[in-house]
C-alpha positions in Angstrom: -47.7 3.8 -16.8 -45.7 6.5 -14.7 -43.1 4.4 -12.3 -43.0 6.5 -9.1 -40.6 5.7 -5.9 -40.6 8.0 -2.7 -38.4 7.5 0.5 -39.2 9.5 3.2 -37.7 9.7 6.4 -34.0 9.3 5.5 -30.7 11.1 5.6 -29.7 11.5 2.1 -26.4 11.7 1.0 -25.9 14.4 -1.2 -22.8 15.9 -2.9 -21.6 18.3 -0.1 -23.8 17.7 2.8 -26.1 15.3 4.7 -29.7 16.2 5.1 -33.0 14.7 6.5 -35.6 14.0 4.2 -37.1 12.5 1.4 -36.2 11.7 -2.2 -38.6 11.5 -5.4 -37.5 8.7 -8.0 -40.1 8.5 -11.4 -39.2 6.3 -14.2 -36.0 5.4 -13.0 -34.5 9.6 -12.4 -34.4 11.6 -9.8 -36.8 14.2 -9.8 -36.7 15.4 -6.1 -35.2 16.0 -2.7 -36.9 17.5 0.0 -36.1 18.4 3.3 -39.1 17.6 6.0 -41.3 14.9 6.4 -43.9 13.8 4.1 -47.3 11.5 4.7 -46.7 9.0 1.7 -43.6 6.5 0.6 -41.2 4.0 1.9 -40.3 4.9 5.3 -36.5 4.8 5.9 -36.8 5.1 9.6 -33.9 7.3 9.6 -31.2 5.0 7.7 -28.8 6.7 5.0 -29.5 6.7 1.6 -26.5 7.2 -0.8 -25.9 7.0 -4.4 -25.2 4.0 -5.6 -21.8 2.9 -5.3 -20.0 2.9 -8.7 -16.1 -0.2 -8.4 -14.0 0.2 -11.5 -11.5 -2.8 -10.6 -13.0 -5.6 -8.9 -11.2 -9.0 -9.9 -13.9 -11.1 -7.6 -15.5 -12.7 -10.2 -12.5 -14.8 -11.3 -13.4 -16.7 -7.8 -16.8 -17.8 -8.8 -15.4 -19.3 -12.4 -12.1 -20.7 -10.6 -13.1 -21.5 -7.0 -10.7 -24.1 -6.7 -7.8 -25.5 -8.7 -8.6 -26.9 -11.8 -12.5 -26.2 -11.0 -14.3 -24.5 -13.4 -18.0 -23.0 -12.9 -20.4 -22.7 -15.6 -19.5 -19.1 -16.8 -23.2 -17.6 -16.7 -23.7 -18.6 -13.3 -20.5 -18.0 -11.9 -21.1 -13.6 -13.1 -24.7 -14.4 -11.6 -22.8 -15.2 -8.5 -21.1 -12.1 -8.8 -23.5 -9.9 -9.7 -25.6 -11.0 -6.6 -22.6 -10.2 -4.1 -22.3 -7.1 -5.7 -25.4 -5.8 -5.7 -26.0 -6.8 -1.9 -22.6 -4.5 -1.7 -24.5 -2.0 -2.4 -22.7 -1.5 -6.1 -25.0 -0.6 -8.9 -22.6 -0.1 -11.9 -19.0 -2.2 -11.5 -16.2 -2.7 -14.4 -15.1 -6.4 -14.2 -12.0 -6.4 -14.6 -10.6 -9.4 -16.6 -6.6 -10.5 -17.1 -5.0 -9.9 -20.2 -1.7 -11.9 -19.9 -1.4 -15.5 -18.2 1.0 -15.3 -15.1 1.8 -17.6 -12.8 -0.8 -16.5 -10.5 -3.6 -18.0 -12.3 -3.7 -20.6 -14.9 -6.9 -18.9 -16.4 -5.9 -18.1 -20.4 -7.3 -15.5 -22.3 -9.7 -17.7 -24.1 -11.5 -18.0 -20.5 -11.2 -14.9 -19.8 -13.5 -14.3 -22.9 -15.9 -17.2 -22.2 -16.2 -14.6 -19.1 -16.6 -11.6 -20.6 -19.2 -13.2 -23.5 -21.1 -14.5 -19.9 -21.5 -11.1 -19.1 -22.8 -9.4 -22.2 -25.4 -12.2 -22.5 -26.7 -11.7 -19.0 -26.2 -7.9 -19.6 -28.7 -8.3 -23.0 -31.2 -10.7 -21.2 -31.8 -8.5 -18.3 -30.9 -11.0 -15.7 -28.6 -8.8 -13.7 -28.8 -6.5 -10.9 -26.2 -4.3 -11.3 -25.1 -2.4 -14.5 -21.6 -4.2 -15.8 -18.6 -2.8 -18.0 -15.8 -4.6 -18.9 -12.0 -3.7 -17.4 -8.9 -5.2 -18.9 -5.8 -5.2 -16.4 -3.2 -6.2 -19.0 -0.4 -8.0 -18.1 2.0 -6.3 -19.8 5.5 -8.6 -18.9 2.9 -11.6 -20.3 4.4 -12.5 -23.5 -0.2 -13.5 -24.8 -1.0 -10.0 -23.5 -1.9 -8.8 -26.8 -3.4 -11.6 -28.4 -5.7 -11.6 -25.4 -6.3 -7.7 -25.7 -6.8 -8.6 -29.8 -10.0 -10.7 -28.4 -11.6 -7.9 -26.6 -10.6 -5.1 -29.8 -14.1 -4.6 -31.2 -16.2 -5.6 -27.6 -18.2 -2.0 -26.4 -18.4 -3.2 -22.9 -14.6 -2.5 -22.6 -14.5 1.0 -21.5 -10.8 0.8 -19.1 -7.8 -0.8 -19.5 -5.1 -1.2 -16.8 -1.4 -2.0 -17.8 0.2 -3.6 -14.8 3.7 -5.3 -14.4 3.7 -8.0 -11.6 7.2 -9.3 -12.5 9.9 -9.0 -9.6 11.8 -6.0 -8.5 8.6 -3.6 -10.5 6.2 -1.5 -8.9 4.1 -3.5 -6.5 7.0 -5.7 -5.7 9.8 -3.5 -5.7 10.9 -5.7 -2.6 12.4 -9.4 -3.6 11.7 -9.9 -0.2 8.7 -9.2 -0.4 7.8 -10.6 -3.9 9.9 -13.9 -2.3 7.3 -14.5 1.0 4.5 -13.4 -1.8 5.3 -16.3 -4.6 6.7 -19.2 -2.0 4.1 -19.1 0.8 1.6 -18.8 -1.9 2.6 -21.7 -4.7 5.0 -23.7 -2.3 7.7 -22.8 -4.4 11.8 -24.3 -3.0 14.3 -21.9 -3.5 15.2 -23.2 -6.2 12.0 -23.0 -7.9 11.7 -19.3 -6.7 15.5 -18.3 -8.4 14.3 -19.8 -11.7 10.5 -18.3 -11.6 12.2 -14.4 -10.5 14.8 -15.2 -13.8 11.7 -15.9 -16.1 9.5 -13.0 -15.1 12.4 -10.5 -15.3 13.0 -11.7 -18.9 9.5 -11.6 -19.8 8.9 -8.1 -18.5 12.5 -6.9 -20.3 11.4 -8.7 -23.3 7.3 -7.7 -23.7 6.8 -4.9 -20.8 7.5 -1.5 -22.9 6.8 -2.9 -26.3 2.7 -4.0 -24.9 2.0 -0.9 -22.7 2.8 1.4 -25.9 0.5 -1.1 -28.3 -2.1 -1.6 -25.7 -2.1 2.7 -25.1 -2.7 3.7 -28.5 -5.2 0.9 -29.1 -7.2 2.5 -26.0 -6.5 5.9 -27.4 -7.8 5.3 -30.4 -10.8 3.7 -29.2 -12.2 5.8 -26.5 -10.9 3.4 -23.8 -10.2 5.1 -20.5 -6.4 4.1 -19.7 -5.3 3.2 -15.8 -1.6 2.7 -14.9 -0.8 0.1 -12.0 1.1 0.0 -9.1 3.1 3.3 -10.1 6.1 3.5 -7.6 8.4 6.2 -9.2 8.3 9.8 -10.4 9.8 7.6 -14.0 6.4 5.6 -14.3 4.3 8.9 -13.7 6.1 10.1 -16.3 5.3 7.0 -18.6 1.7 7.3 -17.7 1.3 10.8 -18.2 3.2 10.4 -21.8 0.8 7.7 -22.6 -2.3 8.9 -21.5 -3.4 7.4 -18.9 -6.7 8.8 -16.7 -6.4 7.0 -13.2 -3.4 5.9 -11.4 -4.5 2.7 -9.4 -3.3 1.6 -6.9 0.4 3.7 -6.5 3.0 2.3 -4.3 3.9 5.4 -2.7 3.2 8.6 -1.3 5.9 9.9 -4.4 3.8 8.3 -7.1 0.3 9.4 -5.5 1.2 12.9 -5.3 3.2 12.8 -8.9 -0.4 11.0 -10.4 -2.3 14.3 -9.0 -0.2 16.6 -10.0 0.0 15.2 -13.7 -3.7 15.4 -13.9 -4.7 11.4 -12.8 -7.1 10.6 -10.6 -5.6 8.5 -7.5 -7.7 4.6 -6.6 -6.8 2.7 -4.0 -8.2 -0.2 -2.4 -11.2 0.2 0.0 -9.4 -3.4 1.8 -6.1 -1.4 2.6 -8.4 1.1 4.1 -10.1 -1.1 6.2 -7.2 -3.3 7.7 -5.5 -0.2 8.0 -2.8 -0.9 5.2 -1.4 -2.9 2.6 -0.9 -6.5 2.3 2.1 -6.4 0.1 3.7 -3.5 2.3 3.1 -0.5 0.0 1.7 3.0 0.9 -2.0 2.9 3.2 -4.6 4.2 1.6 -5.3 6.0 4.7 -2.4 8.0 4.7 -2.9 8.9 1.3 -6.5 10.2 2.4 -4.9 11.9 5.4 -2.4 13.5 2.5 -5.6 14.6 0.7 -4.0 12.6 -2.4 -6.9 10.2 -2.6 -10.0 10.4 -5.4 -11.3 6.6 -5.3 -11.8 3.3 -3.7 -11.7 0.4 -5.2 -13.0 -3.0 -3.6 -10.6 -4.9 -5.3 -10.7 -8.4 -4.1 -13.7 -7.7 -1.3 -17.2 -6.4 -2.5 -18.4 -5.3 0.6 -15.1 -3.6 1.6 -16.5 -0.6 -0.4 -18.9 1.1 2.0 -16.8 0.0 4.7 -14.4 2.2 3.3 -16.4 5.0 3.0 -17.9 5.2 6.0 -14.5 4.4 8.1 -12.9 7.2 6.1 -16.0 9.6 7.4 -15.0 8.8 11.2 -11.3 8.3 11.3 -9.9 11.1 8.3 -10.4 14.6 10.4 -10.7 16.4 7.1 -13.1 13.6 5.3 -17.0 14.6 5.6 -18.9 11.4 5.5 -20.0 13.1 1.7 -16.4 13.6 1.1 -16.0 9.7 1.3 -19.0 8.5 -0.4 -17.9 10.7 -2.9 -14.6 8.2 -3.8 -17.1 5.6 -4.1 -19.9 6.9 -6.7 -19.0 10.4 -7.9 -15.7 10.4 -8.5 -15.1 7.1 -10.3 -18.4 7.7 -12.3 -16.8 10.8 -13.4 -13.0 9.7 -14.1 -14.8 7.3 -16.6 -17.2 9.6 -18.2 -20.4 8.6 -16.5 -22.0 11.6 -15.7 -25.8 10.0 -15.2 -24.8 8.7 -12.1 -22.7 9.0 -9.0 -24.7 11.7 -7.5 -28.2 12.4 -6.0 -29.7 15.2 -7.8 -33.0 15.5 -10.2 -31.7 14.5 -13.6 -29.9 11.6 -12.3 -30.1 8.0 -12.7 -32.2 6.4 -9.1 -29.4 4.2 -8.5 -29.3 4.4 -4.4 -28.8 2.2 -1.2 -30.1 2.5 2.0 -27.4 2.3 4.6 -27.9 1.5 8.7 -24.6 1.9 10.9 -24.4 -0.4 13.9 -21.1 -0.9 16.0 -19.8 1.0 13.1 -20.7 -1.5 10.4 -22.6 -0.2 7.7 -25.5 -2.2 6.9 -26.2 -2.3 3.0 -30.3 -3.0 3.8 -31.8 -2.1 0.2 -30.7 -1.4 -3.3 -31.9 0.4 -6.0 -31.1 0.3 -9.4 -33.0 3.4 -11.6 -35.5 3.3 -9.4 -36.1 -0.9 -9.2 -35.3 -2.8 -6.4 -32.5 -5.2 -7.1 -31.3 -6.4 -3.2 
């Protein structure tokens, strides 16, 4: 039996303008857009309907398995958690990105982090999510387990990114001590004391591991079809590194150097949809807004908020002069679908997959009221 969806009466979203009308989904594609009205289907009353909203690095789902210290949530429920918030987001495909590498910012071990990942690729095979799920590795390079973790993910076809990323004092996203130092204290408790010894450790370990994992880690991902991502790039010498390695997307750069070295190498440039919508960064990097302004921005992330997503887009689609609200949705579904080689989705035109959601702005929050996943309605 033919599955047939129509929604009429909606401004749809489409790659390079926004136009009033309705959109034909049957058995789960698109298979048209019209402009006009039209006597049958689900009557939008004028809300927005994008694509659906496509996150490559969200690490939200470690707070469902870890809410507290020492609390640990039964692994299945804890991604059902997550896939719930997600969807309601308005995201219909999302990597999850796991850690590769214990630091001290989590005492979650790579053996968790595959309970985790084995969570996922159940629910995925018994159909019990809303969204569709991948799996992202953000590899702690400076960890001296970061490849034995990696080693447990080798043969796992959910894993289709892989971030290398160097936390360790004095590196990329903390190039401030300062910094780093009201980071690490306020957040453990650390004395001074405590903070001299940790700063020693981590600057062994990343002088020690840091090179020697991001060149094993890059030719494993090389090798096996695994799109790369570099981390918290800061300098025109770690553009260079990514560019020699191969990497795809530069996430997250810490300045408006890096960003404009990443484009000009070829990387596509993610930030995080958060820094957009408090206006900057929380560790005192670049703003994402000024890299949008700069027109050196492909993609939003969501990071650590879900929702912060189509915030993003739509507050980049009043505030950036240059940004059409298409432009901005854009960094949220085509453009990471297409930096990772997903090219059913991201977009609404026939052929495509009927992932959508239906968007109201009040006050200027957008209200994510229905998602659609291939053409079934998961929130």
């Amino acid at each position: 039996m033919t599955n047939e969806l129509v929604l009429k009466n909606a401004r749809i979203v489409l790659p390079d303008e926004v136009i009033e009308g309705s959109i034909s989904i049957r058995d789960g594609r698109i298979v048209d857009i019209a402009t006009g009205n039209t006597s049958v289907g689900e009557d939008m009353d004028g809300d927005y309907v994008l694509p659906g909203l496509v996150e490559l690095h969200t690490d939200h789902l470690e707070r469902h398995y870890a809410p507290r210290p020492k609390v640990r949530w039964n692994p299945i429920a804890s991604v059902l958690a997550h896939d719930a918030q997600i969807a309601a987001s308005g995201i219909t495909t999302v990597f999850d990105a796991l850690r590769i590498g214990l630091d001290e910012d989590s005492n979650l071990g790579a053996p968790e982090m595959r309970e985790l990942g084995h969570a996922i690729e159940n629910s995925v095979e018994a159909g019990r999510l809303r969204a569709d799920h991948f799996l992202h590795l953000r590899c702690e390079v400076s960890a001296p387990d970061c490849l034995e973790g990696f080693e447990l993910f080798r043969n796992d076809s959910r894993v289709k990114l892989a971030s290398l990323m160097d936390h360790s004092p004095g590196q990329r996203q903390f190039t401030s001590i300062e910094t780093y130092k009201v980071y690490y204290m306020n957040k453990t408790g650390m004395t001074e004391e405590d903070f001299r010894q940790f700063c020693d450790k981590r600057i062994t370990q990343s002088q020690t591991y840091s090179s020697r994992h991001r060149n094993a880690i890059a030719e494993i991902c090389r090798d096996n079809g695994i799109i790369l991502a570099s981390h918290d790039d800061a300098t025109m010498e770690h553009v260079d590194e990514a560019a020699t390695q191969g990497v795809r997307v530069a996430e997250f750069p810490t300045t408006q150097e890096a960003a404009r070295a990443s484009r000009e190498a070829g990387m596509q440039v993610l930030m995080g949809a958060p820094n957009v919508v408090r206006g900057g960064s929380h560790s005192g990097n670049v703003s994402a807004r000024s890299l949008a302004e700069g027109k050196t921005l492909d993609i939003l992330s969501s990071d650590y908020i879900p929702f912060s997503l189509v915030q993003a887009a739509f507050a980049l689609g009043e505030t950036v002069e240059h940004i059409s609200l298409p432009q901005a949705v854009a960094m949220v579904s085509k453009n990471p679908a297409e930096a990772v080689g997903l090219d059913d989705r991201g977009i609404l035109e026939q052929g495509r997959r009927g992932d959508m959601i239906r968007v109201r702005v009040d006050e200027h929050v957008p209200i994510v009221r229905s998602v659609w996943r291939e053409g079934a309605r998961v929130a």
